[in-house]
Residue, then its C-alpha position, 0 to 999 in steps of 0.5 A: x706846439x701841437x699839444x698847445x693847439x690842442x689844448x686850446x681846442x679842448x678849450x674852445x669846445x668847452x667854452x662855448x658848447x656845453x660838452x666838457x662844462x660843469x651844469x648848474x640849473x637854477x629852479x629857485x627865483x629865491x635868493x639863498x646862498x649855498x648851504x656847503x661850497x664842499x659838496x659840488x652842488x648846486x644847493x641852498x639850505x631849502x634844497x633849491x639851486x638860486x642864481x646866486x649859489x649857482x655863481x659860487x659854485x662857478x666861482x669856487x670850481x674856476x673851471x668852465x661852467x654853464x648856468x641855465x634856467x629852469x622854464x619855471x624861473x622868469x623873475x629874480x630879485x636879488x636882496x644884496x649884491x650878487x657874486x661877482x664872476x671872478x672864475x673866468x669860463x662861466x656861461x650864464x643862458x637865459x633863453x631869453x625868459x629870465x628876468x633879472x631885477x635889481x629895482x632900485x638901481x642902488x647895486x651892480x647886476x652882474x660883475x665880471x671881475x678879473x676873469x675871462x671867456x665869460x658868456x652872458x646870453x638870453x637875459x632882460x637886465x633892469x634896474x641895476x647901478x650897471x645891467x652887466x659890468x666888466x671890470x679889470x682891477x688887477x688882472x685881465x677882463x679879456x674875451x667876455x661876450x655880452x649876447x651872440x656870438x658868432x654861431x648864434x647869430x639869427x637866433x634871438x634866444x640870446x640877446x640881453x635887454x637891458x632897460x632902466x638901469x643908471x648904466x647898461x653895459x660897462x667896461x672899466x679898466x686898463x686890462x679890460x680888453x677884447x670884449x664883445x658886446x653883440x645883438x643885444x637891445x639896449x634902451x628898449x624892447x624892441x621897435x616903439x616900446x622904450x625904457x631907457x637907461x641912463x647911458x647904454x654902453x660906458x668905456x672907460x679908464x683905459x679899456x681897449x679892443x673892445x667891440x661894440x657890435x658886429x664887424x661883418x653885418x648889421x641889425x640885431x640878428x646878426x650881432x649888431x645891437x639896438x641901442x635907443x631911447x637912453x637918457x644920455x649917449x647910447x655909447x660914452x668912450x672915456x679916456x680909452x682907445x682902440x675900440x670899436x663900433x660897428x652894424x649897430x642901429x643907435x637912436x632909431x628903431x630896429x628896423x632903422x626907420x624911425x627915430x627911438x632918440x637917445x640925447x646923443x649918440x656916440x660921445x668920445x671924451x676924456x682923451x678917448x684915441x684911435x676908436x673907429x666908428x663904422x670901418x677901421x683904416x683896415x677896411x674892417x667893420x659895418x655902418x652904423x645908423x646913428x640918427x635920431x638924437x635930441x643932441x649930437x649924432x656924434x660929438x668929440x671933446x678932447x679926443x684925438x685920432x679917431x677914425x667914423x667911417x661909413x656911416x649913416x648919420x642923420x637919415x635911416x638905413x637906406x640913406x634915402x630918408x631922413x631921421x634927423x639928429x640935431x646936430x650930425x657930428x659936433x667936435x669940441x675943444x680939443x679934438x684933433x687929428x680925428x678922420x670923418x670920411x675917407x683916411x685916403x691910403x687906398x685901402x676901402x677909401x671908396x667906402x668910407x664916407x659918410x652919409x651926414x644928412x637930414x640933421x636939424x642943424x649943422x651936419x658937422x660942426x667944429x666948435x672950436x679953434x684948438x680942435x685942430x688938422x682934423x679931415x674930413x674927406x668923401x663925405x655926402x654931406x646934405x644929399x642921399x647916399x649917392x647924391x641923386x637927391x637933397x635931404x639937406x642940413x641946416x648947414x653942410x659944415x661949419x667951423x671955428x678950428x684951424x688947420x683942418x681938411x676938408x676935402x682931398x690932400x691931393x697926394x695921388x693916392x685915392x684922391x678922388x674919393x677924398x672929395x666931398x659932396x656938399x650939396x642939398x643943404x638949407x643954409x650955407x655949404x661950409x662956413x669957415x670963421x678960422x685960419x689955415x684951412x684947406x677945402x679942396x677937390x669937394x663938390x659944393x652946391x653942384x648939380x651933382x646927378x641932376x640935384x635940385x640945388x638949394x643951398x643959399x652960399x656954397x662957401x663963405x669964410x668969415 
């Protein structure tokens, strides 16, 4: 055993400081492959080392590699796809001065296959089908991280930008697993300038415990990620499960102030299950702000037992403004069992509601009767973060789903943060045009801490 636990921390030193690993330094923005794979160098037939012969290198060593750049290497063009990461333990470091181009989005930018402990740090990904892809095919892509890790976290130098690729980042695969994806921007360079992919993160075909983001802070210095101005969801969650999301600014700008929207924000489909937005039933984890979109902050179809805690839904970081989605959350056709606000099991219920504010339409709309026993629970829904003041929806809640929850369940445990505060809101309060559904113990159209009322009904069932 104590050989073990020493082996793992020869391992942990080599992965990530450079002590024990094997050096490439790329000086060529060419595009040549090594000349001979048998003399452990780094070396094309013009005597340079390129990004592509570094990788076989790496990948023929299958030990653990570190890949940096020479200061006079900023732009690399690659003519065919490049090699994929199939040795696990490489470090690609880009110190934030390299950019890797793939201009016509027809090929993959960089693929992590099979292999695990991969870093990606310090590159400006663009105009790639995927910026960086993490595949498991036949064996486990487990332990990668795209951008910080946590003994970088306030350092810039190692974020990746990913602009103007079909997808930014993507995790395929049922054994694509424990991936970190954190403090990089995804979508746009920073606070106004944009160049958006298609969809930002994509997770699918059975990818899980996998982190978008940091679970202690927030904001890209500290492992939260940027992910604006993309053309479709900042994050897709395919037919996955157990992922989680939490401390990134997601259709706003860096310093979540002002909208840089994406068309929705997060999207959970496909029998997407058990992903967590925010805190997990744990207690572990960050707000997101999710705020801005053209679409839907957050919008669930046929996914199940999801859990969206803690976050700031419509309004900027504070919960003081608004930066309206057009819808807060929309949950479609068969989307069940999914908790928005507090799980009531006395673990961080008092922090597990949601800020669901501002947004153009509807703050939480259930589209559909067969999306069933959802909960929604401890939920500011049209005022600020503590209900002082309105900052009103279209509508607080509206809902065509049977036998859901909305408010407490009354089992004596934390039954009074299962309450919500419906309150602020332009229109009606919550709208009920379905049957068997509980509202119970909320605050609705109340003068919750002085609040000027301003909603027309509180609450009407049709």
């Amino acid at each position: 055993m104590k050989k073990a636990l020493t082996v793992l921390y020869l391992l942990l030193i080599c992965v990530f400081g450079s002590a024990c690993a094997t050096g490439y330094v790329v000086d060529s923005s060419g595009d040549q492959s090594d000349v001979n794979l048998n003399d452990n160098k780094c070396e094309t037939y013009q005597g340079t080392c390129t990004l592509r012969a570094a990788i076989e290198n790496a990948n023929l060593l299958d030990d653990v590699s570190r890949i940096t750049f020479d200061p006079t290497v900023s732009h690399i063009t690659p003519n065919s796809p490049l090699p994929k990461l199939t040795a696990s333990n490489t470090h690609i470091d880009g110190d934030n001065n390299v950019l890797l181009d793939g201009v016509d989005k027809q090929t993959a930018g960089l693929i992590i296959h099979d292999s695990k402990y991969n870093i990606i740090q310090g590159l400006r990904i663009m105009n790639f089908s995927h910026g960086v892809w993490i595949q498991s095919v036949n064996e486990e892509a487990s332990h990668n991280k795209i951008g910080m890790i946590n003994s970088n976290l306030g350092d810039n130098t190692v974020r990746n930008t990913f602009l103007n690729n079909n997808k930014g980042i993507a995790i395929t695969g049922s054994d694509a697993h424990h991936n970190t994806i954190a403090g990089n921007r995804i979508g746009t360079w920073g606070n106004n300038n944009t160049t958006g992919n298609g969809w930002g993160i994509r997770i699918y075909g059975g990818a899980h415990h996998n982190l978008i983001g940091s679970l202690t802070y927030d904001g890209l210095n500290n492992g939260g990620n940027l992910i604006s101005a993309n053309d479709f969801a900042a994050i897709e969650i395919k037919g996955s499960y157990d992922n989680h999301i939490s401390g990134n600014r997601i259709g706003t700008n860096g310093f979540g102030d002002s909208p840089l929207p994406n068309n929705t924000g997060i999207y959970l489909t496909s029998g997407a299950e058990n992903n967590y937005i925010g805190y997990n039933p744990d207690g572990e984890g960050y707000p997101n702000v999710i705020s801005g979109h053209t679409g839907a902050g957050i919008d669930f179809e046929n996914a199940n037992h999801n859990f969206v805690a803690g976050n700031f839904i419509g309004t900027d970081i504070n919960g003081t403004d608004p930066i309206p989605n057009h819808w807060g959350i929309t949950i479609a056709s068969g989307s069940s069992f999914n908790t928005i606000g507090t799980n009531g099991d006395g673990i961080n219920d008092q922090n597990e509601g949601n800020i669901i504010s501002g947004n153009d339409d509807y703050g939480l709309w259930i589209r559909s009767n067969t999306s069933i026993k959802n909960v929604i629970a401890g939920n500011y829904i049209g005022t600020n973060f503590d209900g002082s003041a309105a900052m009103g929806n279209l509508a607080g809640i509206v809902s065509s789903g049977d036998l859901n929850l909305i408010g407490t369940n009354s089992d004596g445990i934390s039954d009074n943060f299962e309450g919500n505060i419906i309150s602020g809101n332009n229109g009606v309060g919550v709208f009920l045009n379905a049957f068997g559904n509980r509202v119970s113990g909320n605050i609705i159209e109340a003068s919750w801490l002085a609040l000027v009322d301003s909603i027309e009904y509180g609450l009407v069932i049709s």
